[in-house]
OpenMM code with the backbone's topology and positions (N, CA, C; nanometers):
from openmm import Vec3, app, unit

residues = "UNK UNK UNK UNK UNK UNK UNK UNK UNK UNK UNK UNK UNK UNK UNK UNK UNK UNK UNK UNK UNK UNK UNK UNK UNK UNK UNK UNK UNK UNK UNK UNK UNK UNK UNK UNK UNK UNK UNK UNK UNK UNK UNK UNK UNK UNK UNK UNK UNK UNK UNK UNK UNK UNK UNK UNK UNK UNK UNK UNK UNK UNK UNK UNK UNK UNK UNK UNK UNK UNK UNK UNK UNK UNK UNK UNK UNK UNK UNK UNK UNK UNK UNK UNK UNK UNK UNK UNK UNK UNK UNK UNK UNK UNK UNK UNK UNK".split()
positions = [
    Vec3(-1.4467, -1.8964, -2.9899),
    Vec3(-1.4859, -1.8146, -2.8764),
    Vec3(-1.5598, -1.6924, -2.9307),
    Vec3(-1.6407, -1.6469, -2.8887),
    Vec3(-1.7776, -1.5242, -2.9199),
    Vec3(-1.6605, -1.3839, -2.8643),
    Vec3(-1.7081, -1.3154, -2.9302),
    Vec3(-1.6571, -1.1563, -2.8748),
    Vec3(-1.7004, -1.1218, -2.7622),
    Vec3(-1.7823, -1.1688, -2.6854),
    Vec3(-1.8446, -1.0878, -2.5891),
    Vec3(-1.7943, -1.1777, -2.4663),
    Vec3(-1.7407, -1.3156, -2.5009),
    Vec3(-1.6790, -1.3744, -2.4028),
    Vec3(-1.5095, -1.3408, -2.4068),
    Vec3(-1.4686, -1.2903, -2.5186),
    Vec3(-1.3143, -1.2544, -2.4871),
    Vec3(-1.3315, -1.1204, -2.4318),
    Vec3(-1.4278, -1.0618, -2.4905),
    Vec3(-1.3804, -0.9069, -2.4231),
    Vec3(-1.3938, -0.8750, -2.2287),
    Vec3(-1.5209, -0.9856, -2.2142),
    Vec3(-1.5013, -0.9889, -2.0763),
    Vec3(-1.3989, -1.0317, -1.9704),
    Vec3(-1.3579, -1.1584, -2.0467),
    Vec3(-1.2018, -1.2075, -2.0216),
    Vec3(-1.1081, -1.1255, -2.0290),
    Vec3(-1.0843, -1.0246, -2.0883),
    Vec3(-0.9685, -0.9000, -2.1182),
    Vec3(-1.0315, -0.7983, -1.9842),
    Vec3(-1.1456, -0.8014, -1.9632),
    Vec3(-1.1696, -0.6943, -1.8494),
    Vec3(-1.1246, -0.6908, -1.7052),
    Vec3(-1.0583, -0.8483, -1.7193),
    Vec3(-1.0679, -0.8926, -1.5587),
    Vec3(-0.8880, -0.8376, -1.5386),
    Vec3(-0.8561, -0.8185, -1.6590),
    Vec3(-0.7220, -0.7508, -1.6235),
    Vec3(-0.6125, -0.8687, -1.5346),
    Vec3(-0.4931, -0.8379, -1.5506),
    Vec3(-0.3900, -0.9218, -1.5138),
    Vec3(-0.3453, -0.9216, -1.3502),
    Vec3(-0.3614, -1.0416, -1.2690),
    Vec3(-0.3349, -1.0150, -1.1031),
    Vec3(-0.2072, -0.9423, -1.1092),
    Vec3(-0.2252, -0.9493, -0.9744),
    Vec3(-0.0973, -0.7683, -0.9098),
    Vec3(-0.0886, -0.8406, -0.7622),
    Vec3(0.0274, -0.8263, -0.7120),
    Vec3(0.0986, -0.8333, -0.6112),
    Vec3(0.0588, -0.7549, -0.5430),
    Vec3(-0.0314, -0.6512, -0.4907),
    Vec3(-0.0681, -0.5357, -0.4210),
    Vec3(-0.1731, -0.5710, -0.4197),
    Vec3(-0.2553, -0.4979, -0.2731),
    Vec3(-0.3694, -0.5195, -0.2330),
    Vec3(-0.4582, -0.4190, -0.2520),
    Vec3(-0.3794, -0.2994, -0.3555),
    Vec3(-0.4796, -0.1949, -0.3799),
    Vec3(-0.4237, -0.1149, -0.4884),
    Vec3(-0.4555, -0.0984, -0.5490),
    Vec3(-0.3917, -0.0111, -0.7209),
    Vec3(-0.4728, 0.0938, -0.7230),
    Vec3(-0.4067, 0.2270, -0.7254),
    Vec3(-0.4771, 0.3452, -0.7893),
    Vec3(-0.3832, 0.4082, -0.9180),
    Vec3(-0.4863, 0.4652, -1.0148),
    Vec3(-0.4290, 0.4796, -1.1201),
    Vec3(-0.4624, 0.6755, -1.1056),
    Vec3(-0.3380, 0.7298, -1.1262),
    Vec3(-0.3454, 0.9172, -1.1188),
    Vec3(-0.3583, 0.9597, -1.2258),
    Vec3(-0.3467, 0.9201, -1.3324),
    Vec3(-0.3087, 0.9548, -1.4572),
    Vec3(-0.4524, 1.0041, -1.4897),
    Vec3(-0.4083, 1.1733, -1.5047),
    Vec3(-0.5174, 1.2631, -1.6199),
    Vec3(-0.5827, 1.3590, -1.5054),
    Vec3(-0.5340, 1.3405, -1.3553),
    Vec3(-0.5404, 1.4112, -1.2627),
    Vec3(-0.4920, 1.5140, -1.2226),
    Vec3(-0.5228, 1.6519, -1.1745),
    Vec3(-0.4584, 1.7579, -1.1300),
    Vec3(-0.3547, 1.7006, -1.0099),
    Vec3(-0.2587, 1.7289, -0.9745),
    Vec3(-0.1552, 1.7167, -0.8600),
    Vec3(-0.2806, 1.6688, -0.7150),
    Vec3(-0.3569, 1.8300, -0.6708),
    Vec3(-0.4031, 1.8205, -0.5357),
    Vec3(-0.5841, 1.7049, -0.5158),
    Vec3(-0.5768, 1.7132, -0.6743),
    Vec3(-0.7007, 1.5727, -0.6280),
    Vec3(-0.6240, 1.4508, -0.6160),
    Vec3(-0.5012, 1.4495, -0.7000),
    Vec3(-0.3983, 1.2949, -0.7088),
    Vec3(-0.3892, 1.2758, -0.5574),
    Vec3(-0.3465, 1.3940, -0.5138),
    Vec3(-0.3012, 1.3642, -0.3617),
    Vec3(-0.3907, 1.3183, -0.2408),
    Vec3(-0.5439, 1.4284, -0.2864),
    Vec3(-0.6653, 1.4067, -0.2013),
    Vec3(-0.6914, 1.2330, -0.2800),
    Vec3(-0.6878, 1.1912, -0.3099),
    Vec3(-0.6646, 1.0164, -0.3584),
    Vec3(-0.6474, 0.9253, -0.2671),
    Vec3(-0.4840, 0.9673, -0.3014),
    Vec3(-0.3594, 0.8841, -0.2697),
    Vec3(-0.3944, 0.9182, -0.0912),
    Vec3(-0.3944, 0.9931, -0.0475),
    Vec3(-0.4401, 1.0264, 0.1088),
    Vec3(-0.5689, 0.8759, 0.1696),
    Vec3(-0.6798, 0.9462, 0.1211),
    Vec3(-0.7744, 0.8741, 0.1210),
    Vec3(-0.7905, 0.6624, 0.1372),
    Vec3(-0.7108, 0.6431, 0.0068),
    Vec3(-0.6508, 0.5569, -0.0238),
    Vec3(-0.5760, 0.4882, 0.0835),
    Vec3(-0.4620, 0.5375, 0.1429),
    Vec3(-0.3702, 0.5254, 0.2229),
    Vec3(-0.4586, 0.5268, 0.3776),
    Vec3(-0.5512, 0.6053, 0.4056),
    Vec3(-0.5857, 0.6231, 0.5275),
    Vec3(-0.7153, 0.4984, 0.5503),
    Vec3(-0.7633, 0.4533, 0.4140),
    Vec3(-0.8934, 0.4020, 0.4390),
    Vec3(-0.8717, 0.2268, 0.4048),
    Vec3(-0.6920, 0.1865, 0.3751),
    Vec3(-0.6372, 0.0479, 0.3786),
    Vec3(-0.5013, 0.0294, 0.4277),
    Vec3(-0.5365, 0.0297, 0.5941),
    Vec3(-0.4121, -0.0202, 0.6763),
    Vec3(-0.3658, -0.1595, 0.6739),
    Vec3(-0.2648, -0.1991, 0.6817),
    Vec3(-0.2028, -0.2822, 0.6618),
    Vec3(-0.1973, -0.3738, 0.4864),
    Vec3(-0.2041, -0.2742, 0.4101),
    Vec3(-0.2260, -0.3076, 0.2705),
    Vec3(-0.0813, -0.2324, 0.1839),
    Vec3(-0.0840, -0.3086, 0.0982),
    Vec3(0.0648, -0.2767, 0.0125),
    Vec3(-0.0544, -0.1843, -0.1229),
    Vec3(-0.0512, -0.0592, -0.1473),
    Vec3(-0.0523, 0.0401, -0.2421),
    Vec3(0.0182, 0.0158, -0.3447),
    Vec3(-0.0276, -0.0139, -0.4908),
    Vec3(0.0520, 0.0247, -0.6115),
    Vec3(-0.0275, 0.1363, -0.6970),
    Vec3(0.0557, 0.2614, -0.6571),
    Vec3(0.0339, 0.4294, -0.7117),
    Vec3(0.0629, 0.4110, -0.8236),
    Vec3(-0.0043, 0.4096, -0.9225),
    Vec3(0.0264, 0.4517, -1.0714),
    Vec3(0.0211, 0.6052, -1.1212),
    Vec3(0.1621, 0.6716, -1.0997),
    Vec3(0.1215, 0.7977, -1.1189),
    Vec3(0.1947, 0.8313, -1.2947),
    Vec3(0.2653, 0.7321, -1.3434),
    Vec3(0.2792, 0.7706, -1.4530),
    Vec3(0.4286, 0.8534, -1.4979),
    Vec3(0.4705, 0.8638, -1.5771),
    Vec3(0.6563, 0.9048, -1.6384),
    Vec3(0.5682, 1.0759, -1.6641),
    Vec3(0.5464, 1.0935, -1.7795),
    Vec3(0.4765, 1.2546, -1.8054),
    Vec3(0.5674, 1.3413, -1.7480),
    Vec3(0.4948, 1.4744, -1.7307),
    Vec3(0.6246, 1.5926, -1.7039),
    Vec3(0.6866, 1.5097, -1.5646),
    Vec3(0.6347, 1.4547, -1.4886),
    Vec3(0.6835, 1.4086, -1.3066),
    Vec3(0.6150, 1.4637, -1.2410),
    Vec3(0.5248, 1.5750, -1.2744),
    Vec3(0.4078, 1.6428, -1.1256),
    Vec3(0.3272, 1.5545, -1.0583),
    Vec3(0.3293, 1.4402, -1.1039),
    Vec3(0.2458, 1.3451, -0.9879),
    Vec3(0.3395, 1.2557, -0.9420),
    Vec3(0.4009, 1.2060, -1.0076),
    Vec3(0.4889, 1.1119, -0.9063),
    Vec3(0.5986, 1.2038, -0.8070),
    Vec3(0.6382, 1.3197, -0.8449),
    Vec3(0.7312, 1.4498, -0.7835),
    Vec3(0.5999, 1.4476, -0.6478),
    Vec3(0.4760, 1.4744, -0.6660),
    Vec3(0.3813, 1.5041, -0.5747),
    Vec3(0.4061, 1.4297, -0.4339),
    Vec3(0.3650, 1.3040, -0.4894),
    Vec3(0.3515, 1.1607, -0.4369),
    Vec3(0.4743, 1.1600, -0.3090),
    Vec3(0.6037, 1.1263, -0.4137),
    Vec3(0.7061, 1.1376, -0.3787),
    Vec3(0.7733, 1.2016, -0.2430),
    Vec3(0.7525, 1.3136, -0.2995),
    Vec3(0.7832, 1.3978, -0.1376),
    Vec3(0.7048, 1.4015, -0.0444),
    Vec3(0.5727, 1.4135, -0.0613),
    Vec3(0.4629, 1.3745, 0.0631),
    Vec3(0.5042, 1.2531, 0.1583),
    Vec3(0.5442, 1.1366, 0.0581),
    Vec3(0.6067, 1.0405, 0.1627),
    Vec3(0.7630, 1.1227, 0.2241),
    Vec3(0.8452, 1.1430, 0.1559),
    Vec3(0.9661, 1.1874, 0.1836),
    Vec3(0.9270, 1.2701, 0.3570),
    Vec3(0.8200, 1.3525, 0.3206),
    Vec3(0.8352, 1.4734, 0.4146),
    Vec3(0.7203, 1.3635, 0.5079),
    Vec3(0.7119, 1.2299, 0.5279),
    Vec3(0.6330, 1.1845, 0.5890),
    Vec3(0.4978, 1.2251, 0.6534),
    Vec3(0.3884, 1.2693, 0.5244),
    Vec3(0.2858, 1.3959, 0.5259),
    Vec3(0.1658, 1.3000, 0.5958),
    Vec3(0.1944, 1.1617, 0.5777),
    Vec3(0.0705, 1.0775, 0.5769),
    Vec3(0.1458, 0.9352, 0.6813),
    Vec3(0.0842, 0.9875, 0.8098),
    Vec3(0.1817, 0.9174, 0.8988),
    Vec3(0.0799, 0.7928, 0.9184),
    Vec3(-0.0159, 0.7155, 0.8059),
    Vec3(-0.0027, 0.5780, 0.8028),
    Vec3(0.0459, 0.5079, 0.7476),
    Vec3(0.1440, 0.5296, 0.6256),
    Vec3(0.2713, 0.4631, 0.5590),
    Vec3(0.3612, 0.4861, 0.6785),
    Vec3(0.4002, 0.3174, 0.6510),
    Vec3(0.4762, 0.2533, 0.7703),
    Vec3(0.5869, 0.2266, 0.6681),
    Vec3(0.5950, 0.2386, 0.4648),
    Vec3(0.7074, 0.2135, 0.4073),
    Vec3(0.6860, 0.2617, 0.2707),
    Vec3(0.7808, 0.2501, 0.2036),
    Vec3(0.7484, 0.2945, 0.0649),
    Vec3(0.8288, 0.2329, 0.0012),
    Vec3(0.8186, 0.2124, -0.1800),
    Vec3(0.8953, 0.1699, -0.2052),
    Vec3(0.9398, 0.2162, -0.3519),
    Vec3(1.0223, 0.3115, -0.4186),
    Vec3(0.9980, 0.3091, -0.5731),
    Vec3(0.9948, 0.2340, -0.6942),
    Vec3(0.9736, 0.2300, -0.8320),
    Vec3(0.9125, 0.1260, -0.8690),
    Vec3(1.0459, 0.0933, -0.9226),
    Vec3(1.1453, 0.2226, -1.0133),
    Vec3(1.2856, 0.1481, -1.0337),
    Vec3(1.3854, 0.1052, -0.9528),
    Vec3(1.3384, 0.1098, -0.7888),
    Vec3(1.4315, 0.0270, -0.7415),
    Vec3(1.4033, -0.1216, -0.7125),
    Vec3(1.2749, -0.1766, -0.7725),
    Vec3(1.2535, -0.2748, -0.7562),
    Vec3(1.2516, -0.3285, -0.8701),
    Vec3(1.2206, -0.2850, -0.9959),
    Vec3(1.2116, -0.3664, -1.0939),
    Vec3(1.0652, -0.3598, -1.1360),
    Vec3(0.9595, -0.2548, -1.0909),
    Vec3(0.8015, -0.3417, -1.0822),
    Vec3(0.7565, -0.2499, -1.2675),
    Vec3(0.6858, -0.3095, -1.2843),
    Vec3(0.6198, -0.2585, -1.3881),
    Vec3(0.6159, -0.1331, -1.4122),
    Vec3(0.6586, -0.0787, -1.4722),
    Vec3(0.6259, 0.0861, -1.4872),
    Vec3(0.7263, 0.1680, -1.4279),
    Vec3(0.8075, 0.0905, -1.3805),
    Vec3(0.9388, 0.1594, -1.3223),
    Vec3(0.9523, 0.2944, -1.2386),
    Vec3(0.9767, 0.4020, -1.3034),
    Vec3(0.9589, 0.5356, -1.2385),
    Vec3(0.8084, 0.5851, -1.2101),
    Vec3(0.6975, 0.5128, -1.2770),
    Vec3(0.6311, 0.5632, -1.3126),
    Vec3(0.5105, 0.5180, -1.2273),
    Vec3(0.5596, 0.4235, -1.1232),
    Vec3(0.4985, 0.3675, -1.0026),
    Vec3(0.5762, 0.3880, -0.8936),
    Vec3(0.4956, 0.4412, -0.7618),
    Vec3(0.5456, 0.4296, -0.6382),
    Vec3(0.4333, 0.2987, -0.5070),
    Vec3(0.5088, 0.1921, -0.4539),
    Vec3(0.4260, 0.1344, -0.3901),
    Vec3(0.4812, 0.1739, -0.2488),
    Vec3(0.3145, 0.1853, -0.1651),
    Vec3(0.3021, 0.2348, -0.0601),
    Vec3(0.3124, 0.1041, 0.0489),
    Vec3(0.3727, 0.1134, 0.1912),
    Vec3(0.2630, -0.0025, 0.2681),
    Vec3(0.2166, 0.1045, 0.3814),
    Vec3(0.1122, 0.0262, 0.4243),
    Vec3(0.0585, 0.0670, 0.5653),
    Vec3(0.0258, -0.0080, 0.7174),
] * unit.nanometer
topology = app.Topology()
chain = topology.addChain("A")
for resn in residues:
    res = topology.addResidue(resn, chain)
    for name in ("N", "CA", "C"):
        topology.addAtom(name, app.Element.getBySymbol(name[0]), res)
């Protein structure tokens, strides 16, 4: 196999159970959020997997309570990632809408 055919094969990245993945990581808190908003408002009826990452917790802490304080009233659910088992554990929150 040629390099230029594996590396494209490595690009297509591994399927996901979610109908929409955003990745926060290397983001200030209030653009993560102007995101994750966006995101959420512009795919209804879609399951969200938030990659906000373990690090100090200012983005997933962000994330977190915005749903808590139900800031973004088109999540219809949420789900965290160590109570499910999903990849990345704390370090993912999945949304639905």
């Amino acid at each position: 196999m040629n390099r230029h055919k594996l590396r494209q094969h490595r690009s297509h990245g591994p399927r996901t159970l979610y109908d929409v993945k955003i990745d926060l990581h290397g983001m200030y808190s209030e653009e993560a959020m102007r995101l994750v908003e966006r995101t959420v408002a512009a795919n209804p009826g879609c399951s969200i997997l938030v990659i906000h990452g373990h690090g100090t917790g200012v983005l997933r802490n962000a994330v977190r309570t915005a749903l808590r304080m139900h800031r973004m009233p088109a999540v219809r659910a949420y789900v965290f990632g160590e109570d499910i088992n999903a990849p990345g554990l704390d370090g993912v929150t999945v949304v639905y809408t």
